[in-house]
C-alpha positions in Angstrom: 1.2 10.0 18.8 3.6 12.9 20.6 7.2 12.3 19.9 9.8 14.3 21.9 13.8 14.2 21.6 15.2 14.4 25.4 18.9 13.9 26.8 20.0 10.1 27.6 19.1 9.0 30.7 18.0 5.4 31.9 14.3 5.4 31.3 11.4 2.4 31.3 10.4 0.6 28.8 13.4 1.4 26.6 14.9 0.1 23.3 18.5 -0.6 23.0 20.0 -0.8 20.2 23.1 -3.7 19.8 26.2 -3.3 17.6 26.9 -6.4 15.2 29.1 -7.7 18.1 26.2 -7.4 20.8 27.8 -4.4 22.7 24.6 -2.3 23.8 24.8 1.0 22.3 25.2 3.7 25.1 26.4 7.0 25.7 28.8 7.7 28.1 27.8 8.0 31.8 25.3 5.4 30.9 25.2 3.1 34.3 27.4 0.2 33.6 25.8 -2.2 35.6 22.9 -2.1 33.6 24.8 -2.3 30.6 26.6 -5.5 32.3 23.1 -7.0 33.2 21.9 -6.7 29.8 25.2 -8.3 27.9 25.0 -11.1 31.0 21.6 -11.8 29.9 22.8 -12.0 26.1 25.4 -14.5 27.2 22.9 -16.7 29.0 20.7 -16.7 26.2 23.1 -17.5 23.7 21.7 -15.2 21.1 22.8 -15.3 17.3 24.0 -11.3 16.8 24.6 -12.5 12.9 20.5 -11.8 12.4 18.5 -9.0 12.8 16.3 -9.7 16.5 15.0 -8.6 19.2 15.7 -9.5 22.7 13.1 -8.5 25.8 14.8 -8.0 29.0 12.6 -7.5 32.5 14.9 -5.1 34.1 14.2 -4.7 38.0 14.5 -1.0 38.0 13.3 -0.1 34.0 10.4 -2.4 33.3 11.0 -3.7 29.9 14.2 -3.5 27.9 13.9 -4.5 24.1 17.7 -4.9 22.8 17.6 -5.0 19.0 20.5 -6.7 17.1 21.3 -5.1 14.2 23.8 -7.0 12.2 25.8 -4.9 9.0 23.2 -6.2 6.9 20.3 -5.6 8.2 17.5 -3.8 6.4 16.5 -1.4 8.7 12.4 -1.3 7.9 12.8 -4.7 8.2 13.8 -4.7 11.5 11.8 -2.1 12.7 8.4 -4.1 11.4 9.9 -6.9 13.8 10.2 -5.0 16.6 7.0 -3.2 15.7 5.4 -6.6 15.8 6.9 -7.7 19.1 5.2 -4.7 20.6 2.1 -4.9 19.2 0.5 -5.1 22.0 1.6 -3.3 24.8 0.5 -2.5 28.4 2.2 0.8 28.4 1.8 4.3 26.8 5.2 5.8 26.6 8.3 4.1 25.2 12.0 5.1 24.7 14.3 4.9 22.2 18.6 5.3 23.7 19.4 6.5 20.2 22.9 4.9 19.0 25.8 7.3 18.8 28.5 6.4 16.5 27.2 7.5 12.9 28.6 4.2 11.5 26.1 2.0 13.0 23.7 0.9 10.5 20.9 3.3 12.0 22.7 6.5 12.3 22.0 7.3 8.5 18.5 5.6 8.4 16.6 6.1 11.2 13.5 7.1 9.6 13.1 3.7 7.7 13.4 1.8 10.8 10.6 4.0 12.3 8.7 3.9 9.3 8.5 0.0 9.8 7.9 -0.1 13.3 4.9 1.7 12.8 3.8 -0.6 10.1 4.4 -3.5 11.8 2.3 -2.5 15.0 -0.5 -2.6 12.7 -3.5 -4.5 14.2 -6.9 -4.9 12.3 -9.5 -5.7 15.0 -12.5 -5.4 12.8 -15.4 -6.7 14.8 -14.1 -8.4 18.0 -15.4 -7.3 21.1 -13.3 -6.2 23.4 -13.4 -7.6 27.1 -11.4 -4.6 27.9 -10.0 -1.0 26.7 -6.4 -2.0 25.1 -3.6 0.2 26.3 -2.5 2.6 23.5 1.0 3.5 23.1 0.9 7.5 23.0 4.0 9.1 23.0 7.5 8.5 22.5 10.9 9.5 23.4 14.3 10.0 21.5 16.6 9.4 24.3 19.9 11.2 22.2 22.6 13.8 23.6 23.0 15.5 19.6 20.6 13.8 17.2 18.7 17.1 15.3 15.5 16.4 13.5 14.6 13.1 15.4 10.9 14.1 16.3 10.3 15.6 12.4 12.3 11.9 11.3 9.4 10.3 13.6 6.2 12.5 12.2 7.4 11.9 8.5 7.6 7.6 8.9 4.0 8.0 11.4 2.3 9.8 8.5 3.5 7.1 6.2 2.5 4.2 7.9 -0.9 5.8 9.0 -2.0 6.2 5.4 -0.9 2.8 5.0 -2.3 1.8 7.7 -5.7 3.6 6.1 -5.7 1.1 3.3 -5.1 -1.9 5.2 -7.8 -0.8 7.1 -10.5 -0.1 3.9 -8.9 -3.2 2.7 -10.0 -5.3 5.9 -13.3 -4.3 6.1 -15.9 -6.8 4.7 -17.9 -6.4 2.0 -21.5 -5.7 4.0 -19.8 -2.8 5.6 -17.6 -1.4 3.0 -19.7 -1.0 0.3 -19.2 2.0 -3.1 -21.0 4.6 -1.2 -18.6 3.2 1.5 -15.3 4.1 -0.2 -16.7 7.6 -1.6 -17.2 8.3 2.1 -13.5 7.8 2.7 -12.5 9.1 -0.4 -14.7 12.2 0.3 -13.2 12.2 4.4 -9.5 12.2 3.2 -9.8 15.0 0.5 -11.4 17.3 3.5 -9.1 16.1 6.0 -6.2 17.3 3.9 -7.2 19.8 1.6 -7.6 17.8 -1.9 -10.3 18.5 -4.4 -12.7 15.8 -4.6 -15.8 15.0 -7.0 -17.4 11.8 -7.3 -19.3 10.6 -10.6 -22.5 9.0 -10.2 -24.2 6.6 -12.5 -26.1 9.2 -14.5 -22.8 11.0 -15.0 -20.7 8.2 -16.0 -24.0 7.0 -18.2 -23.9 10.7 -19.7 -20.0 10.4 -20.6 -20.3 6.7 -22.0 -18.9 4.7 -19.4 -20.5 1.9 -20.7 -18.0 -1.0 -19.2 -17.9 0.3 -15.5 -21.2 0.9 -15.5 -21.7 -2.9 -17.4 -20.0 -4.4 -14.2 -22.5 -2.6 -11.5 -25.5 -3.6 -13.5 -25.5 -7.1 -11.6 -24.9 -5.2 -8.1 -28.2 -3.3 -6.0 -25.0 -0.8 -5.3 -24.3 2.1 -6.9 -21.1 2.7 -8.9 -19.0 6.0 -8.4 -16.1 7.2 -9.9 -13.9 8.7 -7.2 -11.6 11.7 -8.2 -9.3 13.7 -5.9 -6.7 16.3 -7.2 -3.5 17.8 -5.8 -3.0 20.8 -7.1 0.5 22.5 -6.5 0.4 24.8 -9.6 -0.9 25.4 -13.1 2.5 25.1 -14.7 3.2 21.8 -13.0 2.8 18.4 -15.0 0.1 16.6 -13.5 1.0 12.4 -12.8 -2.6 10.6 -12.9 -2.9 7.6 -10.5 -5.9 5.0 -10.6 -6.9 2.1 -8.6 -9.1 -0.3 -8.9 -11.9 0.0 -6.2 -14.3 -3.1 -6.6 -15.7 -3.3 -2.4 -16.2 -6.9 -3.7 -15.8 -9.5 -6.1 -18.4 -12.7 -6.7 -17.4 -13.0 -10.3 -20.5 -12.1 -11.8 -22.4 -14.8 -13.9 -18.4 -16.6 -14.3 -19.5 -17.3 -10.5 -16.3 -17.4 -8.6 -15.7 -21.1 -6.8 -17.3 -20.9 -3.0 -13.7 -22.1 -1.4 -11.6 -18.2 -0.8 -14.5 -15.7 -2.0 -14.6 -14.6 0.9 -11.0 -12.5 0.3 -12.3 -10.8 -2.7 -13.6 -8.2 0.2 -10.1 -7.3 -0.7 -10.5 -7.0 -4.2 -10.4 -2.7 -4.0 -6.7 -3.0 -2.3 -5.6 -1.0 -5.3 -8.4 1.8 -4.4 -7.0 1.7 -1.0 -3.9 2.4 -1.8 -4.1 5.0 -4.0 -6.1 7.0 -1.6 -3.5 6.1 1.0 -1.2 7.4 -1.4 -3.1 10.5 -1.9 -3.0 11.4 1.7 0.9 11.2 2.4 1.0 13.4 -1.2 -0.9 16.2 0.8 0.8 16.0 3.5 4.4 16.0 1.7 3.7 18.5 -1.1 5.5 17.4 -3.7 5.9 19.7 -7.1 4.0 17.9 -9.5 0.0 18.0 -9.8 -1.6 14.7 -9.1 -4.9 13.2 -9.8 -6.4 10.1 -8.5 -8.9 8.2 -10.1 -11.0 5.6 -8.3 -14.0 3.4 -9.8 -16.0 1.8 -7.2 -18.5 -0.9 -8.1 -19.6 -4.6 -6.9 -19.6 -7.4 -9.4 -22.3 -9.7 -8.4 -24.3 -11.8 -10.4 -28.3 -11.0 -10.5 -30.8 -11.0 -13.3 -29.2 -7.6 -14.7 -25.8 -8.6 -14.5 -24.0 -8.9 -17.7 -23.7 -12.3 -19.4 -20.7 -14.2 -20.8 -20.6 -12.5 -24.7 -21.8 -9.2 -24.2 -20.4 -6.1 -26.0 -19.5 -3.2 -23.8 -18.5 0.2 -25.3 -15.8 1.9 -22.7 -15.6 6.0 -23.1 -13.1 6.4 -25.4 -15.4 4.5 -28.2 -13.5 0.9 -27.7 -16.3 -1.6 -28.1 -15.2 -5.0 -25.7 -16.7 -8.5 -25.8 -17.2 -10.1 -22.3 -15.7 -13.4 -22.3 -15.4 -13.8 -18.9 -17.3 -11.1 -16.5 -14.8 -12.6 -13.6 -12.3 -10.4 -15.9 -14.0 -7.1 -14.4 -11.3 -5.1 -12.8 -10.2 -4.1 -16.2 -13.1 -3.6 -17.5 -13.6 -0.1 -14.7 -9.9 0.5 -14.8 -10.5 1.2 -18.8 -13.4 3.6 -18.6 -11.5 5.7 -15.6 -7.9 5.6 -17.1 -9.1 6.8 -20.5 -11.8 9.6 -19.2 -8.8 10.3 -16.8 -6.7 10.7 -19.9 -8.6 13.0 -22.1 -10.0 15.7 -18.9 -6.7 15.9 -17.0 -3.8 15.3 -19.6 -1.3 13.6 -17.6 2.1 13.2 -18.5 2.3 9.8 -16.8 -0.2 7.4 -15.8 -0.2 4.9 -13.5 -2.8 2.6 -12.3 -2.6 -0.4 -9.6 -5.2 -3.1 -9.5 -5.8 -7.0 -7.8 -5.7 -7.8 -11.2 -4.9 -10.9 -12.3 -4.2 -14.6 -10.6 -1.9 -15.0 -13.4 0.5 -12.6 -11.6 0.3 -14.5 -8.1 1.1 -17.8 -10.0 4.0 -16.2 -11.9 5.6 -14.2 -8.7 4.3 -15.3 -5.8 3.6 -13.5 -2.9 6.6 -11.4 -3.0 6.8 -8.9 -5.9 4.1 -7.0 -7.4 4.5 -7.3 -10.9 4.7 -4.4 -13.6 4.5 -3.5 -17.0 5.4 -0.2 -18.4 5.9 1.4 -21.8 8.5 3.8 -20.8 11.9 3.1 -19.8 12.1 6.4 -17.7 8.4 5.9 -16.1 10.0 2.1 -15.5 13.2 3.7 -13.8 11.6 6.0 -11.1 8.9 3.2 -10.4 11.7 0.7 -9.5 13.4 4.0 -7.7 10.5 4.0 -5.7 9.7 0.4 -4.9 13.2 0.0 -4.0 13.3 3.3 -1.4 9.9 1.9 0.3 10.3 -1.6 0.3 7.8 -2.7 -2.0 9.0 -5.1 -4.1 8.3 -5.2 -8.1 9.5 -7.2 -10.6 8.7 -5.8 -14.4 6.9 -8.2 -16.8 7.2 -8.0 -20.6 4.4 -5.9 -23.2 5.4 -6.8 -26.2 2.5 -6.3 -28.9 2.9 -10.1 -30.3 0.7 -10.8 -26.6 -2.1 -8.1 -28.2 -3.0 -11.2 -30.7 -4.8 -13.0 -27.8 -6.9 -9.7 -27.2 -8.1 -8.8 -30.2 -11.6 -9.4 -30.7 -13.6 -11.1 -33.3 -17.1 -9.0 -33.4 -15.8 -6.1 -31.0 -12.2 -4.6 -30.7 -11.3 -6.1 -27.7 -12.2 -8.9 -25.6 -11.5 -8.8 -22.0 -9.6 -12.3 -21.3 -6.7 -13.8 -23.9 -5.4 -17.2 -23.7 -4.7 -18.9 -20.2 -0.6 -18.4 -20.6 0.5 -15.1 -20.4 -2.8 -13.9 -18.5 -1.1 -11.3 -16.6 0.7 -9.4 -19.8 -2.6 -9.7 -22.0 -4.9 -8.1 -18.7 -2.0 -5.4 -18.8 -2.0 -4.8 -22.5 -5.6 -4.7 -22.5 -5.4 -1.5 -20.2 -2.3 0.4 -21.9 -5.1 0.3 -24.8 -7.2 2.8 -22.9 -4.0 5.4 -21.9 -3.1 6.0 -25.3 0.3 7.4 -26.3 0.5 8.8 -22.8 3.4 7.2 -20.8 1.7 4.3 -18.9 2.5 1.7 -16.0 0.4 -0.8 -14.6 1.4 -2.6 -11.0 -0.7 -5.9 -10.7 -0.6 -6.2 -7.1 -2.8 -9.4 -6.9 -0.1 -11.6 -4.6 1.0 -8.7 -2.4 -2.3 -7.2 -1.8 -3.3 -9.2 1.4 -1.4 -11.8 3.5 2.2 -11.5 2.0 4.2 -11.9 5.5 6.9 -12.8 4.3 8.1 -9.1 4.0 8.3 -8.1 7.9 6.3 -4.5 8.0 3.6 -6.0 6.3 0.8 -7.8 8.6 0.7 -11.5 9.0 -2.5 -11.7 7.5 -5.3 -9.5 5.9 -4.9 -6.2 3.9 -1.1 -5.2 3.8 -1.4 -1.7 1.9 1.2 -2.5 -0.9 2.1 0.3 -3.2 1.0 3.1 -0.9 4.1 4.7 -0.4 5.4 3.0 -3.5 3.2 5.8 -5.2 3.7 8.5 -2.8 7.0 8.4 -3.4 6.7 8.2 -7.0 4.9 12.0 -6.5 7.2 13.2 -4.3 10.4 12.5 -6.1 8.6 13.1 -9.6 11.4 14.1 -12.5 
């Protein structure tokens, strides 16, 4: 995508933007009889300028006009995911933005949100369709503005963004036959060249050798191999380093607690958390922030064959922790635990954060909204909720309190890996803050939000929506 910043003048296929009273935003000079076609064709229509909208006009001499009302309200990403989605598909390769003027309209100030939406919300996930004909692809666009500085560097900033969020919707989509572990070390592996990170992956035999006995207890039902995924940023030596991990399980059968038949077919998206933080990963190299950071990824299948590990088996994880398997559908944090606590002991972090399809208790208890959190540290808690609120993605923090570690505890092993049926989210988050230690710890259970959450308007109607990709890019590049 090109993006150019050029003086005003009337263009095709060009967005207008509307004040709260409907008066298109124009400089002067601007031809007034298209300005008087456009509010005619307002009037007509009897538009409601109280909600954010947007309004296609077939001009005779400029193609397509797109007004967009923006009421005092309105949340900018928001509206640029609608009009994102309106265009979609388009027939054209250029488009034009006439950039509004007075710096109290609601855009002046955040400009780079809006864009950051409308490049989300053109997301389209084609997967396997074949198509009849080559789609048009929209290739470059213009900042139609008379003194607007910084508008194509704005653009490149909210394109990077989206693309790497875009990246895990994408690995997200993709179904389990063609994104397999060896699958998402290839994109793991692609992204650290592509932007100069450090990448390694663990193998079986290594993560046998270190005692990674519950990640590797997971893959022992799957003909895949398990890999543990690790990519570093590496800005200096005196910088702290932040450790992110996701869970990367390509899919999800349940293992010998065979899932029901009705919806298994979504738990291709079961490694959203993966996808996101290798998402994340690629906006950090691109944005430099000064903090180290190092992403952890385990990557397995949990399928349930002959060698697959049964309902009351004890797994040790790598720090020693011996856990009985009462459920093996309770698998995500069973490779969160070996990578968050080898994470812990080789790369010291000062903060550790991990995000995971964990739990259906969180979906139950928050919909498909908010992600919910827990965190043992009110300052880790702060800059997380900093971060969700400057990206959009919603989170909602959930209580740890130890009297919940009760329902964990095990009887002939330290832990077991499910509690009681209440509180299922808290006790699958308490069960991982065992494996971080004293280290300051956050865990975003992104189970409701992970895949078809439209009700926030950047994200995709359906399919993989990249949740907590920028969330966590953010939290890197505004580190304190």
């Amino acid at each position: 995508m090109k993006f150019h910043q050029k003086s005003p003048k009337a263009s095709i296929n060009l967005v207008v933007f509307l004040d709260p009273k409907g008066q298109p935003l124009v400089p002067e000079g601007w031809p007034a009889h298209l300005v008087q076609r456009w509010t005619g064709f307002l009037s007509l229509q009897e538009v409601k300028l109280d909600t954010p909208g947007i309004h296609q006009v077939y001009d005779p001499e400029l193609e397509r006009v797109y007004l967009v009302s923006t009421p005092k309200d309105a949340d900018p990403r928001s509206l640029g995911g609608k009009l994102g989605k309106h265009l979609k598909s388009v027939s054209f390769s250029t488009l034009n933005f006439l950039i509004p003027e007075p710096s109290s309209h609601l855009l002046s100030k955040q400009f780079e949100p809006f864009l950051e939406g409308f490049f989300l919300g053109r997301y389209q996930y084609k997967g396997f369709k074949v198509e009849k004909k080559p789609a048009t692809t929209l290739k470059e666009i213009n900042f139609l503005a008379a003194a607007k500085p910084k508008l194509a560097g704005m653009a490149q900033s909210a394109f990077n963004r989206a693309e790497a969020t875009n990246l895990a919707r994408d690995l997200g989509n993709h179904p389990g036959n063609h994104f397999k572990p060896t699958d998402f070390k290839a994109a793991c592996e692609q992204v650290a060249t592509q932007h100069e990170l450090m990448f390694e992956a663990l193998d079986e035999t290594a993560m046998a050798k270190e005692g990674m006995g519950c990640l590797l207890g997971v893959s022992r039902g799957s003909e895949e191999p398990a890999f543990l995924n690790i990519l570093e940023y590496h800005v200096s030596k005196d910088a702290p380093t932040l450790m992110l991990v996701g869970k990367g399980l390509t899919f999800d059968a349940g293992g010998i607690s065979l899932k029901p038949a009705g919806g298994m077919h979504e738990m291709k998206h079961d490694m959203c958390g993966g996808a996101a933080v290798l998402g994340a990963m690629q906006i950090i190299a691109q944005e430099k922030p000064k903090v180290n950071v190092v992403a952890l990824i385990p990557s397995s299948e949990n399928m349930p064959d002959g060698k697959a590990v049964k309902p009351g088996d004890v797994l040790t994880a790598f720090n020693g922790t011996t856990v009985e398997v009462q459920n093996t559908d309770a698998e995500g944090r069973l490779i969160l635990a070996d990578a968050i606590s080898y994470g812990v002991k080789r790369f010291e972090p000062v903060a550790v954060v991990d995000v995971a399809t964990l739990t259906g208790a969180c979906v139950v208890a928050l919909g498909h909204y908010n992600s919910g959190y827990q965190c043992n540290q009110n300052k880790l808690a702060s800059q997380i909720e900093k971060a969700a609120t400057q990206t959009g993605d919603p989170v909602w923090r959930m209580p740890h309190h130890e009297v919940y570690e009760k329902d964990i505890e095990g009887t002939l092993s330290d832990l077991k890996n499910v509690g009681a049926r209440e509180g299922g989210m808290i006790t699958a988050g308490l069960f991982l803050q065992h494996f971080a230690g004293k280290v300051p710890w956050a865990h975003i259970d992104i189970a409701g939000t992970a895949w078809s959450a439209e009700r926030i308007p950047f994200y995709p109607d359906k399919g993989a929506t990249g949740t907590a990709t920028r969330l966590l890019a953010d939290l890197a590049v505004n580190w304190k």
